[in-house]
VOTIDREN-77844 format. One line per 2 residues: number of its first residue (from 0); for each residue x, y, z of C-alpha. Coordinates in pm, whole numbers. Example, Ala and Ser with C-alpha at 12.3 -4.5 7.8 and 13.67 -1.06 7.14 Angstrom:
2
0	1230/-450/780 | 1367/-106/714 $
END
This chain:
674
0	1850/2268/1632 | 1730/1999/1867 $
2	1307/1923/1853 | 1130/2151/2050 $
4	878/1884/2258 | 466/2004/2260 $
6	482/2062/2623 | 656/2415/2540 $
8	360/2522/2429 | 168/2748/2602 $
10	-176/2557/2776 | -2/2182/2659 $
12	50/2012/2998 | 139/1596/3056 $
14	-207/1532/2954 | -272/1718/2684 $
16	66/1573/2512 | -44/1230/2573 $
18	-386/1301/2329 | -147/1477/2059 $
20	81/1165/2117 | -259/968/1979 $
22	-188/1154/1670 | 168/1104/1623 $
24	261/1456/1747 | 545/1533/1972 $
26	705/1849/1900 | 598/2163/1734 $
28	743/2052/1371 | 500/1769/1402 $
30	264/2012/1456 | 326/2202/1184 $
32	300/1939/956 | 2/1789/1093 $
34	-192/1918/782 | -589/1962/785 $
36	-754/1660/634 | -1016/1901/511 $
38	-1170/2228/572 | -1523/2456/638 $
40	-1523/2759/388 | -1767/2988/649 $
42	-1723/3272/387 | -2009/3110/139 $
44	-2288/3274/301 | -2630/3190/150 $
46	-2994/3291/198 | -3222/2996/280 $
48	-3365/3012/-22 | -3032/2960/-182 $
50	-2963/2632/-4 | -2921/2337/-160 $
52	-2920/1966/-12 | -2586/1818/60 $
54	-2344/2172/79 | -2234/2295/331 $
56	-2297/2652/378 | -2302/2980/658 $
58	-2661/3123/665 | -2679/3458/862 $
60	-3032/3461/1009 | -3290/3558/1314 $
62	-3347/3321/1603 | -3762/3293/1583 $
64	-3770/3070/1869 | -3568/2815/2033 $
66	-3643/2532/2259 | -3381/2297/2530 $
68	-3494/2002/2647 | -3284/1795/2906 $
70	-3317/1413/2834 | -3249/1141/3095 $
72	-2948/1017/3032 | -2891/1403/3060 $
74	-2838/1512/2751 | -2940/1837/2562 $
76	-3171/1844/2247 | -3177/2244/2125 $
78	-3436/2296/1837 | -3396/2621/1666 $
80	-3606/2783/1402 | -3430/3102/1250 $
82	-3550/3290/979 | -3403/3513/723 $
84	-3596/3728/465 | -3641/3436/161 $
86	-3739/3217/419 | -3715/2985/712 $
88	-3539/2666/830 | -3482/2411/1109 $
90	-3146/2368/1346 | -3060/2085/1574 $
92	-2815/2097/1864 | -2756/1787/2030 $
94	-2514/1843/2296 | -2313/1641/2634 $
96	-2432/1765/3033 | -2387/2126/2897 $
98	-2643/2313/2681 | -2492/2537/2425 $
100	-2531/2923/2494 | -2878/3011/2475 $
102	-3026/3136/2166 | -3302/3400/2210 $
104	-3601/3486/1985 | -3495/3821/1801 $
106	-3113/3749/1829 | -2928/3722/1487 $
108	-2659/3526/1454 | -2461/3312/1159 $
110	-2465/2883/1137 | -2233/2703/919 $
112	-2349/2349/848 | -2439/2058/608 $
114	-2749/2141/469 | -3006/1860/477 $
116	-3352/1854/386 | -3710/1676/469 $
118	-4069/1733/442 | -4051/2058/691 $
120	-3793/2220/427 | -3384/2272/511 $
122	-3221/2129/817 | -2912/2145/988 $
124	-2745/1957/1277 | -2473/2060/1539 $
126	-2397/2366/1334 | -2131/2565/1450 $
128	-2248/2943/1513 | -2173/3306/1636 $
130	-2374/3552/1782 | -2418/3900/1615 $
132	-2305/4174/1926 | -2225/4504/1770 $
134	-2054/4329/1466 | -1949/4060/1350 $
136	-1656/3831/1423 | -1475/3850/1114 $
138	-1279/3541/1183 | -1605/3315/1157 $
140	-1655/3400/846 | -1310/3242/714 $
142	-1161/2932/602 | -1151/2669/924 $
144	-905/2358/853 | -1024/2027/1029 $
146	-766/1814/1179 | -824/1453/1279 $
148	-901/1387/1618 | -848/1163/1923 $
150	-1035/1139/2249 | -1027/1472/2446 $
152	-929/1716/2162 | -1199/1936/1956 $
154	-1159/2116/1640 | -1110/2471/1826 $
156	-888/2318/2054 | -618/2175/1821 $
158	-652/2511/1591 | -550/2716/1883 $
160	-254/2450/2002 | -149/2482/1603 $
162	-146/2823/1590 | 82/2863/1883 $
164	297/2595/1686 | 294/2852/1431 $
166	420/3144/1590 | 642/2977/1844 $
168	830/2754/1544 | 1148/2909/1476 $
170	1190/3077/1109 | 1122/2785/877 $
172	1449/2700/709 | 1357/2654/320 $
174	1366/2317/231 | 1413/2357/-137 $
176	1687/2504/-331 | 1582/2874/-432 $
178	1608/2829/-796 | 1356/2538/-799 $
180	1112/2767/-603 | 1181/3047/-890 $
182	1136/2814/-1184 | 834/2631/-1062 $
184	675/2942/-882 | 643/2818/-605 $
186	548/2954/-249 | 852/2969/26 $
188	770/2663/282 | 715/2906/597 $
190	438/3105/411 | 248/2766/286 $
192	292/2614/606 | 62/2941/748 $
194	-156/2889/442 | -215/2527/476 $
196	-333/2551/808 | -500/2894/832 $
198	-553/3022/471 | -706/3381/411 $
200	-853/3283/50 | -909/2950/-196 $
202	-659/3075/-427 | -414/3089/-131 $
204	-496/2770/-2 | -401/2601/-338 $
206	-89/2797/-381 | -7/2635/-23 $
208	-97/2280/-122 | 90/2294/-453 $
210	383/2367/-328 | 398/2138/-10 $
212	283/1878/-296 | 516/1929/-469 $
214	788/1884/-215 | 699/1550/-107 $
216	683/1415/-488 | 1018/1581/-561 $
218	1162/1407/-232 | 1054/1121/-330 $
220	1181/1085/-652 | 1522/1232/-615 $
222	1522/998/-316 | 1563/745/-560 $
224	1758/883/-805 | 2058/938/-578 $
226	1953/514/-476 | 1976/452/-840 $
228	2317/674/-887 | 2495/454/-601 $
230	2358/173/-776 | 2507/256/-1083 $
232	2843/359/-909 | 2900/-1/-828 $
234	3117/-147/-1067 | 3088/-491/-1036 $
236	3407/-748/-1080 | 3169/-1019/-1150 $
238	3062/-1061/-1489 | 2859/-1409/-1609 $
240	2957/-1394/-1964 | 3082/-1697/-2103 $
242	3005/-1891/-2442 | 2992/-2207/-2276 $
244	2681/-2134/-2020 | 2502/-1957/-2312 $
246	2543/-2264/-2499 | 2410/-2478/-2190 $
248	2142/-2268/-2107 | 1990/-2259/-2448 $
250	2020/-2682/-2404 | 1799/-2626/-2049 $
252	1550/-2426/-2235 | 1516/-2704/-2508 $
254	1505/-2966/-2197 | 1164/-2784/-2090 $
256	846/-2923/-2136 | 683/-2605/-2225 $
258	847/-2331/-2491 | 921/-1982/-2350 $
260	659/-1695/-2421 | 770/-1383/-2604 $
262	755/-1164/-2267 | 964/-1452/-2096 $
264	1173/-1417/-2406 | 1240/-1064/-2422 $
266	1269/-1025/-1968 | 1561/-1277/-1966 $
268	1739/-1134/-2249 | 1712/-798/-1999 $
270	1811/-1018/-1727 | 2109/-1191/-1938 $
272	2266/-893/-2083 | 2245/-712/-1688 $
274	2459/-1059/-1593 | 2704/-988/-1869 $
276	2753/-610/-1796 | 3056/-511/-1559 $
278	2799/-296/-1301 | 2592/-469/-1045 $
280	2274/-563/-1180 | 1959/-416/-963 $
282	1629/-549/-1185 | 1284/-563/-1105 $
284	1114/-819/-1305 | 692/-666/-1261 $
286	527/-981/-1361 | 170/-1055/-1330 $
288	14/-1307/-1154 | 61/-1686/-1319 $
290	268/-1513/-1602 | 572/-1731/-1567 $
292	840/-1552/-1360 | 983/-1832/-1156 $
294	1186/-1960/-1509 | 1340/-1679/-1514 $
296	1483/-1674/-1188 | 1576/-2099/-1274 $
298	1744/-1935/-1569 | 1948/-1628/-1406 $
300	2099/-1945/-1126 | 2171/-2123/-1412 $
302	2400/-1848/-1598 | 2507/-1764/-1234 $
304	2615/-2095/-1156 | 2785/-2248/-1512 $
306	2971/-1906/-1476 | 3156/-2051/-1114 $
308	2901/-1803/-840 | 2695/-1925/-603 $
310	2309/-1817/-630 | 2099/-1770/-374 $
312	1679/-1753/-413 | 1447/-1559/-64 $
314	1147/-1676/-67 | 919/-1480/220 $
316	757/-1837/380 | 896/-2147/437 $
318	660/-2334/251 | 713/-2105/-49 $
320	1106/-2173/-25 | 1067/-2583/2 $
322	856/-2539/-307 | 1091/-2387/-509 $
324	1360/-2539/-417 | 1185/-2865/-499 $
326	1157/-2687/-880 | 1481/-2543/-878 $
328	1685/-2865/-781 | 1466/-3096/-1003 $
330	1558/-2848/-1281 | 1906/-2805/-1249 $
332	2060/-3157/-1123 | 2058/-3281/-1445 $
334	2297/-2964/-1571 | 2543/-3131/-1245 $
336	2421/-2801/-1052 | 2415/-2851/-668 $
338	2080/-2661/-479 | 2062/-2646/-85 $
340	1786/-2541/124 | 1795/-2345/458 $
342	1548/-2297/679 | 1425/-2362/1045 $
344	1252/-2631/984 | 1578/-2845/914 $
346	1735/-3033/1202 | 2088/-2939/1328 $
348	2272/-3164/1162 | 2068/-3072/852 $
350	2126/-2740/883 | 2529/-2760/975 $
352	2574/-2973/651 | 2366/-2719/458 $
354	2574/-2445/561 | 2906/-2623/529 $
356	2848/-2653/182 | 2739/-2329/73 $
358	3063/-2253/255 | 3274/-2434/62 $
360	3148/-2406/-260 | 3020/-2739/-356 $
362	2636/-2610/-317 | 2605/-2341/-643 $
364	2218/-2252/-587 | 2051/-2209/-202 $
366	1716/-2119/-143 | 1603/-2031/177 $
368	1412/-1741/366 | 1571/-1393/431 $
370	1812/-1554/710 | 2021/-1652/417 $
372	2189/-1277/431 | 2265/-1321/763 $
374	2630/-1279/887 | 2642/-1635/1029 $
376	2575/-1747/655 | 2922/-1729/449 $
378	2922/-1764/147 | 3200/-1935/-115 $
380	3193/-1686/-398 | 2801/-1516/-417 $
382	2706/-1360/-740 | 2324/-1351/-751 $
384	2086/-1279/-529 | 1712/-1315/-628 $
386	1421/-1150/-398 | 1062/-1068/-374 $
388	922/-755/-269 | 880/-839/94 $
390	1206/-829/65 | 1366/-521/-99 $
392	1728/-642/-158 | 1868/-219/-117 $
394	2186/-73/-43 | 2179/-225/331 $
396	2194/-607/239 | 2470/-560/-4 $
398	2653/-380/234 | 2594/-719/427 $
400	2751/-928/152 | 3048/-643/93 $
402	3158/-760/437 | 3208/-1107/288 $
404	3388/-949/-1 | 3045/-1051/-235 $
406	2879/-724/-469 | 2595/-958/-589 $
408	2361/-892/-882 | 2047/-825/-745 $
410	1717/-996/-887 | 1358/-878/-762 $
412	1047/-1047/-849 | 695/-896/-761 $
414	343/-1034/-851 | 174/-629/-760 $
416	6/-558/-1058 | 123/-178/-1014 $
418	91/30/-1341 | 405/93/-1540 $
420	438/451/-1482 | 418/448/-1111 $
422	651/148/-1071 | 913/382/-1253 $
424	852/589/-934 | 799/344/-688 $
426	1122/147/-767 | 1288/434/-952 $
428	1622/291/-853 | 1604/-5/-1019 $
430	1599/-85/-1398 | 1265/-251/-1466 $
432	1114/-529/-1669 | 800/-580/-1723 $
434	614/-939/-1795 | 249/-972/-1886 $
436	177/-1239/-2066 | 82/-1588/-1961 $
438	323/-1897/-2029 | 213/-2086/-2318 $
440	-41/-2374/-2258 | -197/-2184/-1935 $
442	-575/-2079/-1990 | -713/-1812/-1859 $
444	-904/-1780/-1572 | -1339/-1767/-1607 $
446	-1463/-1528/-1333 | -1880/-1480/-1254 $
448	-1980/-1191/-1018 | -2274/-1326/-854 $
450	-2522/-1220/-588 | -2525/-1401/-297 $
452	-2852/-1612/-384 | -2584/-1842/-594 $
454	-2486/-1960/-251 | -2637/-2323/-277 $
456	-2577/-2372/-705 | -2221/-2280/-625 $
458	-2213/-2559/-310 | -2336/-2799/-538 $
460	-2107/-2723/-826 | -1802/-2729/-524 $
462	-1934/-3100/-406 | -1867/-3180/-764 $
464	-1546/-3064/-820 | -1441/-3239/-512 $
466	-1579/-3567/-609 | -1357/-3524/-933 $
468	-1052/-3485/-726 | -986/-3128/-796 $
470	-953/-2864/-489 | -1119/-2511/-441 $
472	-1034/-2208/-210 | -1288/-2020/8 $
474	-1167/-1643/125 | -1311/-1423/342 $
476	-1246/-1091/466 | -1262/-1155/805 $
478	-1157/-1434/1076 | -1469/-1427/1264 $
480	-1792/-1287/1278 | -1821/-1017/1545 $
482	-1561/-799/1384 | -1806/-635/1165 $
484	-2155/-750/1100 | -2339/-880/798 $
486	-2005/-1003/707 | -1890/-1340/651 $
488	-1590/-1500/837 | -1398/-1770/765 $
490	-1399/-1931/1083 | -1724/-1900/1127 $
492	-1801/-2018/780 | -1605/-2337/863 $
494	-1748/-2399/1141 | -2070/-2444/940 $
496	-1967/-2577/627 | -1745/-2826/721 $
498	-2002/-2971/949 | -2252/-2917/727 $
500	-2291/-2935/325 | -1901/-3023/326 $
502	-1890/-3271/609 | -1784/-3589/361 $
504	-1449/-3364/228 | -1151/-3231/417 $
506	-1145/-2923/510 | -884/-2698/646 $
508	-875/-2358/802 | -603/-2038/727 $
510	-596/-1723/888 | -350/-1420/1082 $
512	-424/-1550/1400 | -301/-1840/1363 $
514	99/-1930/1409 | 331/-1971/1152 $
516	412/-2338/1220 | -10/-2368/1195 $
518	-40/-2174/886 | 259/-2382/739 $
520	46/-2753/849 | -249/-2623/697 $
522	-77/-2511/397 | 130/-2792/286 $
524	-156/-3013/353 | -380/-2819/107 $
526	-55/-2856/-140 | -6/-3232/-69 $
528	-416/-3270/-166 | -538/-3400/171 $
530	-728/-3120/213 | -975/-3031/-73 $
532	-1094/-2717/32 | -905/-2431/182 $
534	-1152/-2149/399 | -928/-1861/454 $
536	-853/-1489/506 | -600/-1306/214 $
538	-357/-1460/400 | -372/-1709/194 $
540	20/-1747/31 | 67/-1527/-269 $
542	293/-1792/-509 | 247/-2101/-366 $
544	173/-2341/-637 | -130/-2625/-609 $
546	-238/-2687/-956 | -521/-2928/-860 $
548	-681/-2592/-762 | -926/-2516/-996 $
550	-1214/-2282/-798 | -1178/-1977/-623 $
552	-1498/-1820/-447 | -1452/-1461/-269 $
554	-1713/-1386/-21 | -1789/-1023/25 $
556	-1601/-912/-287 | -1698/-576/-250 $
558	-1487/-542/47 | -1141/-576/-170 $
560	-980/-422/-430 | -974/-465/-747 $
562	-582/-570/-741 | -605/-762/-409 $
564	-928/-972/-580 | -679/-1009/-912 $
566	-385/-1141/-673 | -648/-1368/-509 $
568	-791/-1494/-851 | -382/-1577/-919 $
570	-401/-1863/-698 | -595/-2082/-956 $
572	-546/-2136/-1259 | -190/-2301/-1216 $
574	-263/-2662/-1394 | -409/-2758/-1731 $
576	-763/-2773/-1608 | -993/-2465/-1673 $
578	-992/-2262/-1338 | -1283/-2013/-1212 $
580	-1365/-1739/-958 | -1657/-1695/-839 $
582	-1713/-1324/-665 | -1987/-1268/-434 $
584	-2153/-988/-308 | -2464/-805/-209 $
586	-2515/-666/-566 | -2281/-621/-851 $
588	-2139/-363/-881 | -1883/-190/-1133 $
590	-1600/-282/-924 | -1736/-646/-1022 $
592	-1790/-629/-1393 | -1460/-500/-1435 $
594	-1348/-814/-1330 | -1545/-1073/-1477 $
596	-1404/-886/-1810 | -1077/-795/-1744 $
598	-784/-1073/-1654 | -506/-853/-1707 $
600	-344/-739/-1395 | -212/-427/-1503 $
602	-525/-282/-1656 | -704/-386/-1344 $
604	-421/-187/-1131 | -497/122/-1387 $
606	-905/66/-1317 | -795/25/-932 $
608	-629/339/-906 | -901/568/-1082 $
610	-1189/397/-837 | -963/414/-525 $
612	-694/611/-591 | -302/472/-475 $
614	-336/522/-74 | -579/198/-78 $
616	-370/36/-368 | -87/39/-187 $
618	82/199/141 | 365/377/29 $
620	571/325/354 | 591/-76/228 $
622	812/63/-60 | 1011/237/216 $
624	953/582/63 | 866/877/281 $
626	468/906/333 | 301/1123/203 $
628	92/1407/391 | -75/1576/100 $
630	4/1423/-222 | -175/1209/-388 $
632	30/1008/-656 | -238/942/-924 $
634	-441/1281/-850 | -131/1506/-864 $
636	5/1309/-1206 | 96/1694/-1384 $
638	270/1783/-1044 | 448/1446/-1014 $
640	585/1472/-1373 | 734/1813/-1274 $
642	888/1694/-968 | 1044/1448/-1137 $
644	1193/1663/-1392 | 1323/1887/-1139 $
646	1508/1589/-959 | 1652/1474/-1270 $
648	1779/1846/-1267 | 1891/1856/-973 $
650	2123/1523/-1002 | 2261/1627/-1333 $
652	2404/1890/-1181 | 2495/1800/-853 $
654	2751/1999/-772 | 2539/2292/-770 $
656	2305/2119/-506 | 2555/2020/-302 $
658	2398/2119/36 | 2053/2062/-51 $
660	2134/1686/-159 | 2359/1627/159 $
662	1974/1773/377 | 1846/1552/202 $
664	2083/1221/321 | 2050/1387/642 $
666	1693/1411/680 | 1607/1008/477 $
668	1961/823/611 | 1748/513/636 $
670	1631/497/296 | 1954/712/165 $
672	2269/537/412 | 2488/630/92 $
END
């Protein structure tokens, strides 16, 4: 059944559309799944003397007097004392041109409000209220959702607009099979779509949420399943086994001036035995920051290439692919292995030999950006492809490569410190390794919360490090100062520093604004070591290399994460010098002490999600999952484990599910284009 648009809606005209537009709403499904973000219980009446600071509560009470005063600017001021038996208490209206409907001494009437407090006793401001006339209105006194907002819409309006959603909506199809809903008891999707939105009781309400919970985590997961099933499905006619590479990589590991960990150890035997196996490999290798996982990827071109394929390395930035290809072909040119690199920033002729000979064979390993699974790219005989997470190498791309007659293994590196048990979830459709440990040699980082009175020792200790030779990064949350104030900017902080306390060392400037070919100058300059220190937003590149960087400060700390501050901390600490981080903020807080004593990423990522939970960790739409409305991944852990079991279900026995699992295609076909 086609969309039914907003505008069919009784009292939505052109204008009224364009403010639910604002919200992302353009037919009635949309507004039916436009779920409250929280909501008033009016049904906990209290007596004043029951109050207490900080709840909200409905107080049923007598008007004792009440007083309007106009101001210039012509707006309203209504004080209202009201009364009840226990006692007495103060209400504030402040309201637009239009006074709100006068309250007379005697009336009685109910208020629901947040309950504040001061030296006169309890307070509340812009309650919402309802007149006792022969009765009461029953519906006041009932659960109200509240819906975000945009310019022109009010609570009262949007509930009404919703609840003609409601009843115009045609019979809500179920969108789960019947046998889940029976074995998980839960609630049939019309009746918790009513519930969510207009619940008669608590226990209701939770009923509703539960089950539309649960939907989205059981989407979600057998979402990736059926990824991970197609995945599996490809049997792959390339296999890299062969006596004679395993003999010559074990001679490039001995060739290396630093011995493998026991993480790096144990990921590439993963990685080897996936090359050997006769399915397309799909791996994600969850490394933290600094723990070593660009060897690996050396290693995997390496079996890739002694084996006869052609390997192929995306790197998200420019910069980031000339630096490893610099690595990669300084590596392997000794082993007689050929590495080409493609980007824009080669010259025609450059870039016509380049491709030429990843055409014809003779270049085995090519690194380059994400143009290098392009169509205009041809390839002599791919086998590997290796990829960050910017890049999510899925069932799309390879389809790219099929057309060239190439099913490559697929190779994903990320740096996101995400927990273990949610990057099952997250990347549930590809087998995962996990490396956490830092190469041998490396020290770890020293990081010092400190309040922002360090300002000068820290400048000082900076002029020295400069004098020595060594370099030091300066991040900021924001480009310049008027986007929020009392916070520093790294433009602004430039502007002083460099012409100030810093004037006798190079200095460069990163941020968004500026364009890519800038950010690239400013980069490769900091790498090169003409400029010594580097102020700059986050956008400063996660993975480029400059071991001569030995400082990190942070300024306003407070404002980031505790796994965006990690990342940020990963860009030192690269060389054999000892590297440091200095975090500053207005005070320290928790947030900061867990960081000055943790350096492990993926406890931090654990810590990050209990203090912020996973919507400011990370945005699930980056993983190119559905979002979620109403579940919360680390709140709703019991729910998600249930989900998941009831996926698993569900693709064991397939057949059953037949219909439900082609809605499902139907519904995702860009995540699912199986």
């Amino acid at each position: 059944m086609p969309p039914i648009p907003v505008t069919f809606l009784k009292g939505v005209k052109t204008a009224r559309a364009a403010q639910l537009a604002q919200l992302g709403v353009y037919t009635v499904e949309d507004l039916c799944n436009l779920y409250p973000r929280s909501y008033e219980d009016r049904s906990a009446v209290r007596k004043i003397s029951e109050l207490r600071e900080g709840e909200a509560a409905t107080v049923c009470a007598y008007v004792r007097n009440a007083d309007t005063r106009m101001q210039k600017n012509r707006l309203s001021i209504t004080n209202v004392r009201i009364c009840d038996e226990t006692g007495e208490m103060q209400i504030s209206v402040f309201n637009g041109k239009y006074p709100p409907p006068a309250l007379r001494r005697g009336e009685l009437c109910a208020f629901y409000g947040k309950i504040s407090r001061d030296s006169y006793g309890f307070h509340m401001t812009n309650p919402v209220f309802s007149k006792y006339a022969s009765g009461w209105n029953a519906a006041f006194f009932t659960i109200q959702p509240v819906y975000p907002l945009t310019r022109g819409l009010t609570q009262n309006l949007l509930r009404g607009i919703i609840a003609e959603a409601l009843k115009t909506a045609p019979p809500e199809y179920e969108t789960l099979p019947i046998a889940l809903l029976q074995k998980y008891r839960l609630m049939p999707r019309g009746l918790a779509l009513q519930n969510i939105h207009f619940p008669r009781s608590a226990a209701e309400l939770e009923e509703s949420r539960r089950r539309l919970k649960f939907e989205e985590l059981f989407t979600m997961q057998l979402m990736l399943l059926l990824l991970k099933d197609a995945e599996d499905r490809v049997r792959n006619t390339i296999s890299f086994r062969s006596a004679f590479a395993d003999a010559e990589i074990q001679r490039f590991a001995e060739t290396l001036p630093f011995a493998l960990s026991e993480g790096q150890k144990t990921v590439w035997k993963e990685i080897s035995e996936n090359m050997d196996a006769d399915r397309a490999m799909n791996r994600l290798v969850l490394g933290d920051v600094g723990s070593g996982k660009t060897i690996l990827a050396v290693l995997a071109m390496l079996k890739a290439a002694l084996a006869g394929y052609q390997a192929v390395y995306m790197a998200p930035t420019e910069i980031l692919a000339e630096q490893h290809y610099e690595t990669i072909r300084s590596l392997l040119t000794p082993f007689g292995i050929r590495t080409e690199l493609i980007t824009g920033a080669l010259s025609a002729k450059e870039k016509k030999d380049a491709l030429l000979a990843v055409e014809n064979g003779t270049a085995q390993c090519i690194v380059g950006t994400h143009a290098l699974i392009q169509p205009s790219v041809k390839y002599f005989k791919l086998g590997l492809a290796i990829t960050d997470e910017q890049h999510r190498f899925g069932v799309r791309q390879r389809a790219l490569l099929a057309e060239q007659g190439s099913t490559p293994d697929v190779l994903v590196m990320t740096a996101t410190p995400i927990p273990r048990t949610l990057a099952l979830i997250l990347y549930g459709d590809m087998d995962l390794s996990v490396l956490n440990s830092l190469p041998r040699g490396r020290l770890p980082i020293k990081t010092y919360a400190l309040e922002n009175s360090f300002h000068d020792r820290i400048y000082r200790w900076i002029l020295r490090l400069a004098a020595e030779g060594r370099q030091i990064y300066m991040v900021y949350p924001l480009i310049e100062e008027g986007e929020a104030p009392g916070i520093r900017s790294a433009a602004d902080s430039y502007a002083e520093l460099s012409r100030g306390v810093f004037r006798d060392i190079p200095c460069g400037l990163l941020h968004g604004k500026m364009t890519p070919a800038q950010k690239e100058s400013v980069m490769r300059s900091f790498r090169e070591g003409t400029v010594k220190i580097l102020f700059s937003t986050t956008v400063v590149e996660v993975g480029v290399d400059v071991p001569n960087a030995v400082l990190m400060v942070i300024e306003n700390a407070e404002r980031f994460g505790l796994a965006q501050l990690h990342q940020l901390r990963g860009r030192v600490g690269r060389g054999t010098h000892q590297s440091y981080c200095v975090l500053f903020s207005e005070k320290i807080t928790e947030r900061m002490k867990i960081m000055e004593e943790v350096s492990d990423g993926f406890t931090l990522s654990e810590k990050d999600l209990e203090l912020r939970g996973p919507g400011d960790f990370f945005g699930v739409e980056q993983h190119g999952l559905p979002p979620f409305r109403i579940a919360n991944l680390y709140q709703d852990a019991e729910l998600l484990q249930l989900a998941g079991e009831a996926a698993f279900h569900v693709l064991r026995n397939r057949s059953q599910y037949d219909d439900f699992v082609a809605y499902i295609k139907e519904k995702y076909p860009e995540r699912i284009p199986l």
